[in-house]
C-alpha positions as CSV (number, residue, x, y, z in Angstrom):
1,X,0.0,0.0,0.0
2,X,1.5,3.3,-1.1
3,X,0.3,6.3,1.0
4,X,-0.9,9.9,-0.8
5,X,-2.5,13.0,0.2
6,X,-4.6,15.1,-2.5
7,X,-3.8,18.8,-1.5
8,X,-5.4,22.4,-3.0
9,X,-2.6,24.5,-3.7
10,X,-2.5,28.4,-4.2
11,X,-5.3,28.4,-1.9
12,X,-6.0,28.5,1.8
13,X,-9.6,26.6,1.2
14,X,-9.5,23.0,0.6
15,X,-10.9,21.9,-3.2
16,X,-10.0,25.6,-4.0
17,X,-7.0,27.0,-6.5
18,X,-5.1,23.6,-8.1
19,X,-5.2,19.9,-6.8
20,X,-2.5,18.0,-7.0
21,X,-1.0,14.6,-5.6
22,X,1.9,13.8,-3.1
23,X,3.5,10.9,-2.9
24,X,6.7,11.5,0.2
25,X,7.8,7.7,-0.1
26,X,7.9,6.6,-4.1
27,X,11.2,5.0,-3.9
28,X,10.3,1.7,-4.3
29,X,8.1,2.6,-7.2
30,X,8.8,1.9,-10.8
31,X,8.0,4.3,-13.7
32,X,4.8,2.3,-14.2
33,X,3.4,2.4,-10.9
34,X,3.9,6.3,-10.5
35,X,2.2,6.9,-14.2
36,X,-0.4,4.5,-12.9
37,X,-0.6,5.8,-9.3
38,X,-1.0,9.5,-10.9
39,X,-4.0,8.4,-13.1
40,X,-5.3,6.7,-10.2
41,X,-5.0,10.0,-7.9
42,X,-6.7,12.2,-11.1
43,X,-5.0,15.7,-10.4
44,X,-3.4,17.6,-12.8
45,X,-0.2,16.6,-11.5
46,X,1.5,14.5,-8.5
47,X,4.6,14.6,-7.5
48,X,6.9,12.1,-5.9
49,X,9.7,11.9,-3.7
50,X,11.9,9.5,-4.9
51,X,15.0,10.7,-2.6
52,X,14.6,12.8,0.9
53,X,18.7,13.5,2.0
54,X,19.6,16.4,4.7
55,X,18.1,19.6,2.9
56,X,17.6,17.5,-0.8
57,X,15.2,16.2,-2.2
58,X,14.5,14.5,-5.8
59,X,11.2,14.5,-7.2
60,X,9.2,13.4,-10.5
61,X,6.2,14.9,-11.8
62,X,3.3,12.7,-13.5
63,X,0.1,14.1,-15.3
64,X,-2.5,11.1,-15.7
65,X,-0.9,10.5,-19.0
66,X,3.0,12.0,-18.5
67,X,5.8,12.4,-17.1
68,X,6.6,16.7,-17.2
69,X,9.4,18.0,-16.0
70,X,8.4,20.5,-13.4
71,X,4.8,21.3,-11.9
72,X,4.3,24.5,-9.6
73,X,1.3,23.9,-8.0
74,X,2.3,20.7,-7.3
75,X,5.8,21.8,-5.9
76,X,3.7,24.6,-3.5
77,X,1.5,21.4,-2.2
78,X,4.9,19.3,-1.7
79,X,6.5,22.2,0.9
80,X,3.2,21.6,2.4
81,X,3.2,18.0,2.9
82,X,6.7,17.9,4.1
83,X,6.4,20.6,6.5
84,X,3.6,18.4,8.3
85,X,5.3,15.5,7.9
86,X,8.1,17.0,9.7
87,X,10.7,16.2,7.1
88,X,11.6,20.1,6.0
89,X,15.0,20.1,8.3
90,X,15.8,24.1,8.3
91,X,15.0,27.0,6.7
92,X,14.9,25.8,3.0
93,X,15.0,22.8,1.1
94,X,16.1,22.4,-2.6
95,X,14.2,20.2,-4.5
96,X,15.7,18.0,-7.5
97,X,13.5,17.9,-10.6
98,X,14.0,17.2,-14.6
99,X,14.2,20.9,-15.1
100,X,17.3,21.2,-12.6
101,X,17.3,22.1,-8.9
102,X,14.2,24.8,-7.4
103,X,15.3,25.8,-3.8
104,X,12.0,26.3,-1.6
105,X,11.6,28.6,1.6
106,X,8.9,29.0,4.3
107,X,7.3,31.7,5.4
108,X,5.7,30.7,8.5
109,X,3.4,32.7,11.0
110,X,3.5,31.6,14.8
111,X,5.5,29.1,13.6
112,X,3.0,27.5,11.0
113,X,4.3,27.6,7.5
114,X,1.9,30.3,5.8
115,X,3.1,30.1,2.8
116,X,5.5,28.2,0.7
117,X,7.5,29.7,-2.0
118,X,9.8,28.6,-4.7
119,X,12.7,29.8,-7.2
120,X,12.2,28.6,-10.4
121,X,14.9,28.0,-12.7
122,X,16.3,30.7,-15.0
123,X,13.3,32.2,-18.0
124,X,13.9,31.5,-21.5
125,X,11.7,33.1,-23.9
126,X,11.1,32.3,-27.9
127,X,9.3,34.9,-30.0
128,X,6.1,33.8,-31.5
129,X,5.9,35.5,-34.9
130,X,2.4,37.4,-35.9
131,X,1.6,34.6,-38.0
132,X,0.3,32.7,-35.2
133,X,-2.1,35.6,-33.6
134,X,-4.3,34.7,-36.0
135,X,-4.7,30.5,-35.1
136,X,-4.4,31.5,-31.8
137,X,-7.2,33.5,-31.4
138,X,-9.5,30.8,-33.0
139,X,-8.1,28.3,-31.3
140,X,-9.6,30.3,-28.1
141,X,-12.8,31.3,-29.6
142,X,-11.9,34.7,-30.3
143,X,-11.5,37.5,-32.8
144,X,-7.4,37.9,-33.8
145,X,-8.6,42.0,-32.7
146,X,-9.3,40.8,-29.4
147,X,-5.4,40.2,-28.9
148,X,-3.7,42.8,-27.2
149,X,-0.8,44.7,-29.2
150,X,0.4,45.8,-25.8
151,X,1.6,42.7,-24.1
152,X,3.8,40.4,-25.6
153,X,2.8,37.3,-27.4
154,X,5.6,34.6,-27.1
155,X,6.4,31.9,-25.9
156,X,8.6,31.1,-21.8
157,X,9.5,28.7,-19.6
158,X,10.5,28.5,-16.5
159,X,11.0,24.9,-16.6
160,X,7.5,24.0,-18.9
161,X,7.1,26.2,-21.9
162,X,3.8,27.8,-22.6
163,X,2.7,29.9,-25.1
164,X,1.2,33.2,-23.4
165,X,-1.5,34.9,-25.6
166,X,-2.5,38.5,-24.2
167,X,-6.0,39.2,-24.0
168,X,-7.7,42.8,-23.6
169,X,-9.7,42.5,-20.9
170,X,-10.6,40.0,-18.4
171,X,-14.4,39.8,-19.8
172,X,-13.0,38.5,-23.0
173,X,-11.2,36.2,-20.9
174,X,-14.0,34.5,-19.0
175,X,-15.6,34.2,-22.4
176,X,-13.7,32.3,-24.0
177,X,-14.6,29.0,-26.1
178,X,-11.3,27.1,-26.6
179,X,-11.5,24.2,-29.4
180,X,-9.0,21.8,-27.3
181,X,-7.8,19.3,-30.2
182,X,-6.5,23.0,-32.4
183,X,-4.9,24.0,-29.0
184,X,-3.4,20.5,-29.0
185,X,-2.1,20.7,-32.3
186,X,-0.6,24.6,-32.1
187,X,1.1,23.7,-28.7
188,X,2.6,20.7,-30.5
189,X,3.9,22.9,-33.5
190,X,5.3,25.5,-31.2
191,X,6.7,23.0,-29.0
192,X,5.2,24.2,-25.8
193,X,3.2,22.5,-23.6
194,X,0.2,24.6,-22.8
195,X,-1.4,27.8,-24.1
196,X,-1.9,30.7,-21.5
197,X,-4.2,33.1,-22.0
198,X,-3.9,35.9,-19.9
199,X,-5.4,39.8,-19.1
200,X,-4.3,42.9,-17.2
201,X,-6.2,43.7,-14.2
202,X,-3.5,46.6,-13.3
203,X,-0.6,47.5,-13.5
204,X,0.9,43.8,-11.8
205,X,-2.2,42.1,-11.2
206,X,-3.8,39.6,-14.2
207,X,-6.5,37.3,-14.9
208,X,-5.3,34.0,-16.4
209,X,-6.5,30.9,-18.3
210,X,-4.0,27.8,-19.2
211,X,-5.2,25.2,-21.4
212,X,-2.9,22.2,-21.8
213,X,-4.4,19.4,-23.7
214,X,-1.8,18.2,-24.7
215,X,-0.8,16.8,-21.8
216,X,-3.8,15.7,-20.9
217,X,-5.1,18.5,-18.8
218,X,-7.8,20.5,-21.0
219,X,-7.6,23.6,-18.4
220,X,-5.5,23.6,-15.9
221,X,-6.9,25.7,-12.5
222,X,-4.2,27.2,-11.0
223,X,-0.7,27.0,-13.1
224,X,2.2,28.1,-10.5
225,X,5.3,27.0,-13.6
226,X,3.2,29.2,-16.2
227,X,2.7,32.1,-13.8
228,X,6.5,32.7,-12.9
229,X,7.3,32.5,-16.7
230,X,4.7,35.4,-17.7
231,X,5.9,37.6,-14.9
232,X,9.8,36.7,-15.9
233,X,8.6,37.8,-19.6
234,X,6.8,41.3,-19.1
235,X,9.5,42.2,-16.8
236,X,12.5,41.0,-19.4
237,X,9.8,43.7,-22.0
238,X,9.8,46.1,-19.5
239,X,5.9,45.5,-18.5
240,X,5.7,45.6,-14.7
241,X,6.6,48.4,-12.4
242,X,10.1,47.8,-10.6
243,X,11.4,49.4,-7.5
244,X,14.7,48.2,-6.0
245,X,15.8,46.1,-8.7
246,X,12.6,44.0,-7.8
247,X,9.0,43.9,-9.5
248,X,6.4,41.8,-7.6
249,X,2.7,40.9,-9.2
250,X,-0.1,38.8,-8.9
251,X,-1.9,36.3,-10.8
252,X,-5.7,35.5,-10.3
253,X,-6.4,31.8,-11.8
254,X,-9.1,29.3,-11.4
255,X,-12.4,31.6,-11.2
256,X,-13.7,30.2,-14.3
257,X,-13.6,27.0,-13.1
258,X,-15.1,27.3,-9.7
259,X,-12.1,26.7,-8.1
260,X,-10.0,30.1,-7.3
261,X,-6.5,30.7,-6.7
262,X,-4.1,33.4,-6.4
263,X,-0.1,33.3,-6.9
264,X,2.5,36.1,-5.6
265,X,5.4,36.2,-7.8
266,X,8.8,38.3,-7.2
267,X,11.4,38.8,-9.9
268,X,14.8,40.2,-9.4
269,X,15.8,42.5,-12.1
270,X,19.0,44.3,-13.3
271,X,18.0,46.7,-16.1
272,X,15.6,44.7,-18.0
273,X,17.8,41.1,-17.8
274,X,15.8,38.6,-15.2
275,X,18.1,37.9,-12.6
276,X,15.7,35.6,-10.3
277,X,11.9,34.1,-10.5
278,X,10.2,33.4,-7.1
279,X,6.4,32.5,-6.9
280,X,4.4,31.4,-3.8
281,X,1.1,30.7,-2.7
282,X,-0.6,29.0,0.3
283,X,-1.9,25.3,0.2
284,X,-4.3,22.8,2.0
285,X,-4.9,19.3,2.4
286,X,-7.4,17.9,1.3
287,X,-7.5,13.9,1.9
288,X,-5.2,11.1,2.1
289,X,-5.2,7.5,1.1
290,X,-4.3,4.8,-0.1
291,X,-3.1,3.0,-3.5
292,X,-3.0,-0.8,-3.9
293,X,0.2,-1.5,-6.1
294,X,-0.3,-4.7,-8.2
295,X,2.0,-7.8,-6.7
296,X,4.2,-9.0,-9.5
């Protein structure tokens, strides 16, 4: 029997903001049993530790049909899990993943951990040419006019690339209509994993969307990989307000699906050059159980 909890992450209310598994003893599993132990679970993502050394530890990532390389919401929800469990020795942990190593800190109130944040690795950004506005935009549902020229259309990663797609308003947003197998198709011939849709609601605050079908999520709630990669992009264009050599915003995710969350994200600037991503959020269990691997 193979323990897990089901946790809400970006969200102090449990089934609010993102689910996601956590598996704290998968060393004994194979690759099989964590795909099949993930579809079981049915989040978007769960994570397992396969390795927990002083102040390390190395985890995988499993959608219910994939293996991806890094998962935020699913990280936030791992501090979590081994704060209660006890195993978070320190200050900070560093966490080993596929996309390299994403330290995590604490920031606890009377001594409960309020909030769990992480530093993802280093942006990379890819221009997406106007060609693509125009599938895009019917790919959502939309009119290619309802893009806005003000924010940039490209494509980041901060360990998962998405293809962000800037919106004019958060109405146009909530309305959209997204045809899942064309969004499929685009993300595979950009060679991204999701497309993020995405409006301003100030001047650091946005409404967000991310639909990744092809990875088997059609829309995923809350996206904590996909939120530190926009806020690394408008600040590399220059987007977000920055005072101290740091520009902080928020991203509001998950309303249209009933399930709302909200992520803080800091970037560290020097001129316009990304120097450091940081995103946090709050999280909450849920439930635990348990899964009955297969005797061989």
């Amino acid at each position: 029997m193979i323990a897990y909890s089901e946790v809400s992450a970006f969200t102090d209310t449990p089934g609010q903001g993102n689910q996601a598994g956590v598996v704290l003893d998968a060393a004994s599993l194979t690759d099989a049993e964590m795909q099949a132990l993930a579809a079981f679970v049915g989040a978007p993502e769960t994570v397992f530790v396969t390795r927990l050394d002083a102040g390390l530890v190395q985890v995988r990532y499993f959608t219910p049909t994939q293996e991806v390389e890094f998962c935020g919401h699913a990280t936030v929800a791992l501090g979590l899990m081994l704060a209660q469990a006890g195993l978070w020795p320190g200050a900070a942990v560093t966490l080993e993943t596929l996309a390299g190593r994403i330290p995590l800190r604490q920031a606890c109130e009377a001594g409960v951990p309020k909030q769990i944040w992480m530093t993802q690795r280093q942006p990379e950004f890819r221009p997406l040419g106007r060609e693509w506005r125009a599938e895009l935009a019917e790919a959502l549902g939309i009119d290619e006019r309802m893009i806005h020229r003000g924010l940039p259309l490209a494509a980041a990663s901060t360990g998962l690339w998405s293809a962000f797609v800037p919106l004019l308003d958060a109405l146009i947003l909530d309305g959209l209509e997204p045809d899942f197998p064309a969004i499929a198709q685009l993300s595979e011939a950009l060679g991204v994993g999701s497309v993020y849709a995405y409006a301003p609601m100030g001047v650091n605050r946005f409404a967000a969307r991310d639909f990744a079908p092809l990875l088997g999520i059609p829309e995923d709630p809350v996206t904590g990989s996909a939120a530190g990669a926009l806020m690394a992009l408008l600040a590399a264009e220059g987007r977000l307000p920055v005072k101290q050599n740091r520009a902080v915003g928020v991203i509001y995710q998950g309303h249209g699906l009933g399930t709302p969350g909200e992520i803080e994200v800091e970037i560290e600037v020097l001129g316009n050059a990304v120097q450091a991503v940081h995103v946090g959020g709050q999280a909450a269990l849920d439930r635990e159980g348990y899964w009955q691997r297969e005797e061989g």
